[in-house]
C-alpha positions in Angstrom: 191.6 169.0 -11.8 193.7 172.1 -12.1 192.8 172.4 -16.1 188.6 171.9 -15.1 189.8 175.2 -12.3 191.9 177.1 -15.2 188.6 176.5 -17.6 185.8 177.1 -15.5 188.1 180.6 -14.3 188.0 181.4 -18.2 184.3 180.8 -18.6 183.9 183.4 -15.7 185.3 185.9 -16.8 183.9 185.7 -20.5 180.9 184.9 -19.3 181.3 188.1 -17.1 182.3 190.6 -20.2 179.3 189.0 -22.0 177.0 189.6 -19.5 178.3 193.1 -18.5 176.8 195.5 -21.3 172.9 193.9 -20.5 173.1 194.0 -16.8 174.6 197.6 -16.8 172.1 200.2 -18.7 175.3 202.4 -19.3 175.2 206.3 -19.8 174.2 206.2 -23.8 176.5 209.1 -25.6 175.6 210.0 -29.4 178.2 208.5 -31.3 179.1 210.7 -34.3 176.9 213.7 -33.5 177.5 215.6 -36.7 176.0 212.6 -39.0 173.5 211.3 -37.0 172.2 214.7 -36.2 171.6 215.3 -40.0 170.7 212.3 -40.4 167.3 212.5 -38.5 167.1 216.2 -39.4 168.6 216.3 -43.1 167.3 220.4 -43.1 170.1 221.4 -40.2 172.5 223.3 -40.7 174.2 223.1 -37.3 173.3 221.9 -33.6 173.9 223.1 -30.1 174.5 220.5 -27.0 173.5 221.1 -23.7 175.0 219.0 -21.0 172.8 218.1 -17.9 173.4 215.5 -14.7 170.7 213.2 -14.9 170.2 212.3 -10.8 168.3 210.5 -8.2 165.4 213.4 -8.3 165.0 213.2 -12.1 164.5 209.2 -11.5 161.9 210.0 -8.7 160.0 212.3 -11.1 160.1 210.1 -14.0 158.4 207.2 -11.9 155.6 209.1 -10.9 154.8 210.0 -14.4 155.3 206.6 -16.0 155.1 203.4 -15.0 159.1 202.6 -15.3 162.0 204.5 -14.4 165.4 205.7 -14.8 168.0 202.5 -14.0 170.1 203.7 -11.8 173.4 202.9 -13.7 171.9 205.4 -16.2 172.3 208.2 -13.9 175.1 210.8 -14.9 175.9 213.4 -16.7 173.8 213.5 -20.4 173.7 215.1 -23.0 171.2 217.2 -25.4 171.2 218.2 -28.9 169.4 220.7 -30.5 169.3 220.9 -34.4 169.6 224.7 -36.2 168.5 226.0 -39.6 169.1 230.1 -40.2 169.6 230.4 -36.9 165.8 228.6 -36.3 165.5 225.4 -34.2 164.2 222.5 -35.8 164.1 220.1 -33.1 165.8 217.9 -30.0 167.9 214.7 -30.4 168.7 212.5 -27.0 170.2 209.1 -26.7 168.5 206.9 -24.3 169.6 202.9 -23.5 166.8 199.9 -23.2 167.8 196.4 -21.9 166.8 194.1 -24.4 166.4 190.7 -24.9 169.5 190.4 -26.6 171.8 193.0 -24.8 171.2 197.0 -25.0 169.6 198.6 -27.1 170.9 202.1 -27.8 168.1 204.5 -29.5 168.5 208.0 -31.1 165.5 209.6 -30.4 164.3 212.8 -32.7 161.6 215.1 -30.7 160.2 218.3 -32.4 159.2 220.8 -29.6 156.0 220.0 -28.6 157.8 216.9 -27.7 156.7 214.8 -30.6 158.5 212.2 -32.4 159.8 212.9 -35.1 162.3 210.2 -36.3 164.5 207.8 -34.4 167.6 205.6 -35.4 169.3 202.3 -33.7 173.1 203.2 -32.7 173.3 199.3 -31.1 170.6 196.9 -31.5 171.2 192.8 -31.5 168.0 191.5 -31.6 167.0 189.3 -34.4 163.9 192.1 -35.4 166.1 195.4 -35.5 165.5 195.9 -39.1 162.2 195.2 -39.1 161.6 197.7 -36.6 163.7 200.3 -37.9 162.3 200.1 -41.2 160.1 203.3 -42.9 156.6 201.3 -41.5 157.0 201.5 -37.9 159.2 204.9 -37.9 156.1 206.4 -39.7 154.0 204.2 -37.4 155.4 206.0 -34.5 155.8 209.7 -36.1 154.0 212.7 -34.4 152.7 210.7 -31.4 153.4 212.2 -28.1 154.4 211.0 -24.9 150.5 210.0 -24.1 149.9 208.4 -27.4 153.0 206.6 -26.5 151.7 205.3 -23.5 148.0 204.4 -24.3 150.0 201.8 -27.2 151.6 200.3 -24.6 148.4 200.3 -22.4 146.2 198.8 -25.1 146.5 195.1 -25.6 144.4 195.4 -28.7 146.8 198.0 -30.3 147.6 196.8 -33.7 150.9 197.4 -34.8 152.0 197.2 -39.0 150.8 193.7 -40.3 154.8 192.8 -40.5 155.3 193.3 -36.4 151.8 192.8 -35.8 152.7 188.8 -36.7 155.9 188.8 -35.3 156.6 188.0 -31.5 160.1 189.1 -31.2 159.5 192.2 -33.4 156.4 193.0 -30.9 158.9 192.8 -28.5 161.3 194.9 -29.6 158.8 197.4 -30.6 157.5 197.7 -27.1 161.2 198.4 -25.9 161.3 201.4 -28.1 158.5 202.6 -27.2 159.3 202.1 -23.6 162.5 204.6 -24.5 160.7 207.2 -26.4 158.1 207.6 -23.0 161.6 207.9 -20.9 163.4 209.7 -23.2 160.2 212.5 -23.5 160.3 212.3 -19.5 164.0 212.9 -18.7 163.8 215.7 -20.9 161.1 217.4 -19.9 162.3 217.7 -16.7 166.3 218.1 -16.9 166.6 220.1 -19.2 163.2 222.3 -18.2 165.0 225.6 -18.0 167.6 225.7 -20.9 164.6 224.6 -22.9 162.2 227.0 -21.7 163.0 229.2 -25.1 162.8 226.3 -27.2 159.6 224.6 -26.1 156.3 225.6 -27.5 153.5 225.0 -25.7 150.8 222.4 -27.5 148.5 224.0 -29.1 
C-alpha cells in the first residue's frame, strides 16, 4: 500500500512538470537575439530593444480588437527588437507564446512597419507538423499579409491553405495557431509599444 502511495506521489509530480509548460503561456523571451535577429533580417547590421510591461489594459484592448486575448500568465514585462541597417530601420521582431496541442509553441514573429509580416521562425514547437509549417510554402504563404488579412484566413472556412497543409489536419491546426499569434503579436504591439514606435511606424499607404 505504501509503494502504490510512493508511486502514485511520483506520477504527480511528473505528471505536474509535464503539464506545467502547456497550462502556463509563460512570458516568451527571444533566445539568442543576435542570431535570430539576422536570421529573419539577414541585411541588419545591428538592433535596438525596447522593454515594455505588457498589463491588464493592453489585454482589455487586444480583446476588443480580436476575437482572443492576452492569457493572463503572459502578462509582464516584454520585450521589442528593432533591426538597423546604416543607421535605417528595417523592421520589428517580437516573441509571442501559443498553447498548442502538443505544449507551447514559441513564435518569432518578423513585422516590417506597416505592421506586415515579413518572416517568422519556431524557437519551441512539438507538434508532429512544425516542419511542415515552417517550411519556405507557408512562410511565403503568410508574407506581407497584415493583421486583417490575417484575420479574414481565420474567418474564412473556405480559405485554402498550400496543397501540403491544405490535406493535412494537424498541420491546419497548427497553421491556425500561428496565425492566431501573428494577429496577437500585431495587437500587443501596436498598442504597447505605441509611443516609442511612433518614429518607426509608417502610416499605410
Amino acid at each position: 500500500m505504501r509503494q502504490l502511495l510512493k508511486l502514485k506521489a511520483l506520477l504527480f509530480i511528473l505528471l505536474s512538470v509535464w503539464m506545467t509548460p502547456a497550462s502556463s503561456v509563460a512570458f516568451c523571451a527571444l533566445r539568442d537575439p543576435v542570431a535570430n535577429i539576422y536570421k529573419l533580417f539577414p541585411e541588419a547590421e545591428n538592433y535596438r530593444s525596447i522593454t515594455h510591461k505588457i498589463d491588464e489594459s493592453v489585454q482589455k484592448q487586444v480583446k476588443k480588437n480580436v476575437p482572443f486575448t492576452v492569457h493572463k500568465d503572459e502578462l509582464g514585462q516584454h520585450t521589442l527588437y528593432v533591426a538597423f541597417k546604416d543607421k535605417k530601420p528595417l523592421g520589428l521582431i517580437h516573441a509571442r507564446s501559443e498553447v498548442g496541442l502538443w505544449g507551447l509553441v514559441e513564435v518569432v514573429w518578423a513585422f516590417d512597419f506597416k505592421m506586415n509580416v515579413v518572416n517568422f521562425m519556431f524557437q519551441r514547437c512539438r507538434e508532429p507538423a512544425c516542419q511542415l509549417i515552417s517550411s519556405p510554402t507557408f512562410r511565403q504563404f503568410l508574407k506581407g499579409k497584415s493583421s486583417d488579412e490575417l484575420l479574414t484566413l481565420l474567418k474564412d472556412k473556405t480559405t485554402a491553405y498550400p496543397q501540403a497543409i491544405e490535406n493535412n489536419k494537424a498541420a491546419k491546426e497548427l497553421a491556425e495557431t500561428v496565425i492566431r499569434s501573428a494577429i496577437k503579436t500585431v495587437q500587443v504591439t501596436k498598442i504597447s509599444w505605441a509611443k516609442e514606435l511612433k518614429n518607426y511606424l509608417q502610416k499605410p499607404s
